[in-house]
Structure formats: structure tokens, C-alpha cells
C-alpha positions in Angstrom: -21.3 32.2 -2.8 -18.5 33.0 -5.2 -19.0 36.6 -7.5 -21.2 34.5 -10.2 -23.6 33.4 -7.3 -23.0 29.9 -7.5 -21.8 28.4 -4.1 -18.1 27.5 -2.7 -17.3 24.1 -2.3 -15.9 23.7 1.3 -12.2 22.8 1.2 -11.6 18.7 0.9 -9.7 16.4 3.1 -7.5 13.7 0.9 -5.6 10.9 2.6 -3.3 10.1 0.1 -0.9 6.7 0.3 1.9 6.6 -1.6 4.2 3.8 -2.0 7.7 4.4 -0.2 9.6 1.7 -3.2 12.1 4.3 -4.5 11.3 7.9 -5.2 9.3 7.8 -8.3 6.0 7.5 -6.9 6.3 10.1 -4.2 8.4 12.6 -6.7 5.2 12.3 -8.7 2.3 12.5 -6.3 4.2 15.5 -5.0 2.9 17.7 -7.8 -0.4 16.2 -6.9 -0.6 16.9 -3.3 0.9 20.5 -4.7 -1.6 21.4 -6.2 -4.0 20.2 -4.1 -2.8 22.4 -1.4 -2.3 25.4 -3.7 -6.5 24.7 -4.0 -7.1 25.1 -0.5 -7.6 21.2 0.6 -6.1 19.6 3.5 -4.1 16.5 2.2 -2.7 13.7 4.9 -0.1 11.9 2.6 0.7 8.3 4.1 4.1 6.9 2.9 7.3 5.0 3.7 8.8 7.3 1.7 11.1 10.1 3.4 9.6 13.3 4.8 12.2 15.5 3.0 10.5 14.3 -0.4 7.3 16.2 0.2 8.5 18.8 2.9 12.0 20.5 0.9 9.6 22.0 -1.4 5.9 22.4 0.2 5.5 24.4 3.4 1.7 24.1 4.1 0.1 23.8 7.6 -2.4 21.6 5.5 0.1 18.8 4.9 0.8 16.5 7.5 2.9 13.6 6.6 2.3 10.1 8.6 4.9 7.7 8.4 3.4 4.2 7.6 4.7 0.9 5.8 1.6 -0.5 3.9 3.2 -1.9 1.4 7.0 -3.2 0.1 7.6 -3.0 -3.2 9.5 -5.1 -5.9 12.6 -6.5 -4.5 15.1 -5.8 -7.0 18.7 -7.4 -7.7 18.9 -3.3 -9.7 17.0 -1.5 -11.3 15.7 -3.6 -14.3 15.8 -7.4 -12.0 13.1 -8.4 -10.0 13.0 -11.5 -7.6 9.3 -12.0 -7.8 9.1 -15.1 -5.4 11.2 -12.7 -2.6 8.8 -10.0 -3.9 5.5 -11.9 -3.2 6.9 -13.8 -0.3 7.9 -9.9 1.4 4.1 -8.5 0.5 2.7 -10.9 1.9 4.8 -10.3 5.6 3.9 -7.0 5.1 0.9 -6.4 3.9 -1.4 -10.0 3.7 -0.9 -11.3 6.8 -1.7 -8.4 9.2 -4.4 -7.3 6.7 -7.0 -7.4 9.4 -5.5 -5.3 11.5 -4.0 -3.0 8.8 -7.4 -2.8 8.0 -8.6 -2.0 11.4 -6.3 0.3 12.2 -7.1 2.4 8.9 -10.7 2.8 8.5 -10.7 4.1 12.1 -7.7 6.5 11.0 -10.0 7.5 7.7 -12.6 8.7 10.2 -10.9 10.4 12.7 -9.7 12.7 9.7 -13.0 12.8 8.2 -11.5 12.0 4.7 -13.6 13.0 1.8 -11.3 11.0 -0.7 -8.8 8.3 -0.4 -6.1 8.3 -3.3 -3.8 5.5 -3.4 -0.1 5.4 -5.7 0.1 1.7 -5.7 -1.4 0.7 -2.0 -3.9 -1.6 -2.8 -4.9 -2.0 0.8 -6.0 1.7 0.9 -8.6 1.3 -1.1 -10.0 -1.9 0.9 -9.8 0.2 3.7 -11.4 3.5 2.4 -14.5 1.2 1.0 -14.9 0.1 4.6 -15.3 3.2 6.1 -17.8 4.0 3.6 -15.0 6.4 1.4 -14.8 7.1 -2.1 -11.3 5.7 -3.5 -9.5 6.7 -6.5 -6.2 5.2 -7.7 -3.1 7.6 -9.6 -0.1 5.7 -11.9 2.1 6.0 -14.5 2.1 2.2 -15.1 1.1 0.6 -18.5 1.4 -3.2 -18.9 2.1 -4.2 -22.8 1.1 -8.2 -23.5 
């Protein structure tokens, strides 16, 4: 019970997948996961991205960092070209074809963590894989589309 008698939420454990396709999404999710640590939760980021993007700044026994390629990302000629058939053709080697077992390997990782929340920065297969292990999922971008 907190000093106006209502009761203390335990601390929460978020899996959080981030894209590892350039630094924007992890620069960003790394004031989330921030502040989610400053709040006393537990938060298990899962990223392609590099380490040093999340650990130069937080030093938290609560974050622990797990190095895994879900997803690939535009492939880009620079920064304002996209290939889209080399783009759709590489997500699907990465992340259609071994879905299954992505899948698999996932929703038995959720558990063993005991996740209370499943965020995903552009992994689509994290939220597959949180609703089958019976996990609420939310998803965090930046990205408009203007038709």
C-alpha cells in the first residue's frame, strides 16, 4: 500500500523488439525503455540493433539486451531509394519462411520471462508471437502514411 492506501502495482516485465534497420528506431525506443526502467520495470529489449545504442547511456541490472534478427528492413540504394522487390524478396528469407519456427522459438521465450507486455518498433512477427502465448501486444512508431 502506497501512503494514500491504495495498493502498489508490482514491477512489469516488457519484452520490447525493436527493429535493428538503422538507428532511428532503437535511438527512439531508448527513451522508452528509459523510462521504463527509471519506473521500476524489468524490460528485455530484442534487437539487431547494436548493444552500445541502449547500454552507453542506461546502466540498469533490469535491462538485458538479446541479440536477435526478426526482421530486415528496407533495402535502400541511400537514404531516400528503396528497392522494394530486394526489400520484400529479403523479408521474406528472413522473416516469412522460418515464421514457424520464429514463432516457436518466441512464445516459449515470452514465457520463460514471464512477459506482462510485448511492445514491438516495427516487428510484426512479435506480436503474432505474444498473441500465442496468450500476451497483450502493443505497437510504438513515428510512421505516418500520407495517400
Amino acid at each position: 500500500m502506497d501512503a494514500g492506501g491504495a495498493e502498489r502495482s508490482r514491477p512489469l516485465v516488457f519484452a520490447y523488439y525493436v527493429t535493428g534497420h538503422g538507428f532511428g528506431h532503437a535511438t527512439r525506443v531508448f527513451e522508452v525503455v528509459r523510462n521504463l526502467l527509471l519506473a521500476g520495470h524489468e524490460v528485455h529489449a530484442v534487437t539487431g540493433a547494436p548493444d552500445f545504442v541502449f547500454t552507453s547511456q542506461i546502466k540498469s541490472p533490469k535491462l538485458f539486451l538479446r541479440k536477435v534478427l526478426l526482421d530486415c528492413g528496407a533495402v535502400q540504394a541511400d537514404a531516400l531509394t528503396v528497392d522494394r522487390l530486394a526489400s520484400l524478396e529479403k523479408y521474406s528469407q528472413t522473416a516469412v519462411a522460418p515464421r514457424a519456427s520464429i514463432l516457436a522459438t518466441e512464445v516459449e521465450w515470452l514465457k520463460s520471462i514471464k512477459a506482462d507486455l510485448v511492445v514491438s518498433d516495427v516487428v510484426p512477427v512479435a506480436c503474432q508471437a505474444a498473441a500465442d502465448a496468450g500476451i497483450r501486444s502493443v505497437c510504438v512508431t513515428n510512421f505516418r502514411y500520407i495517400i
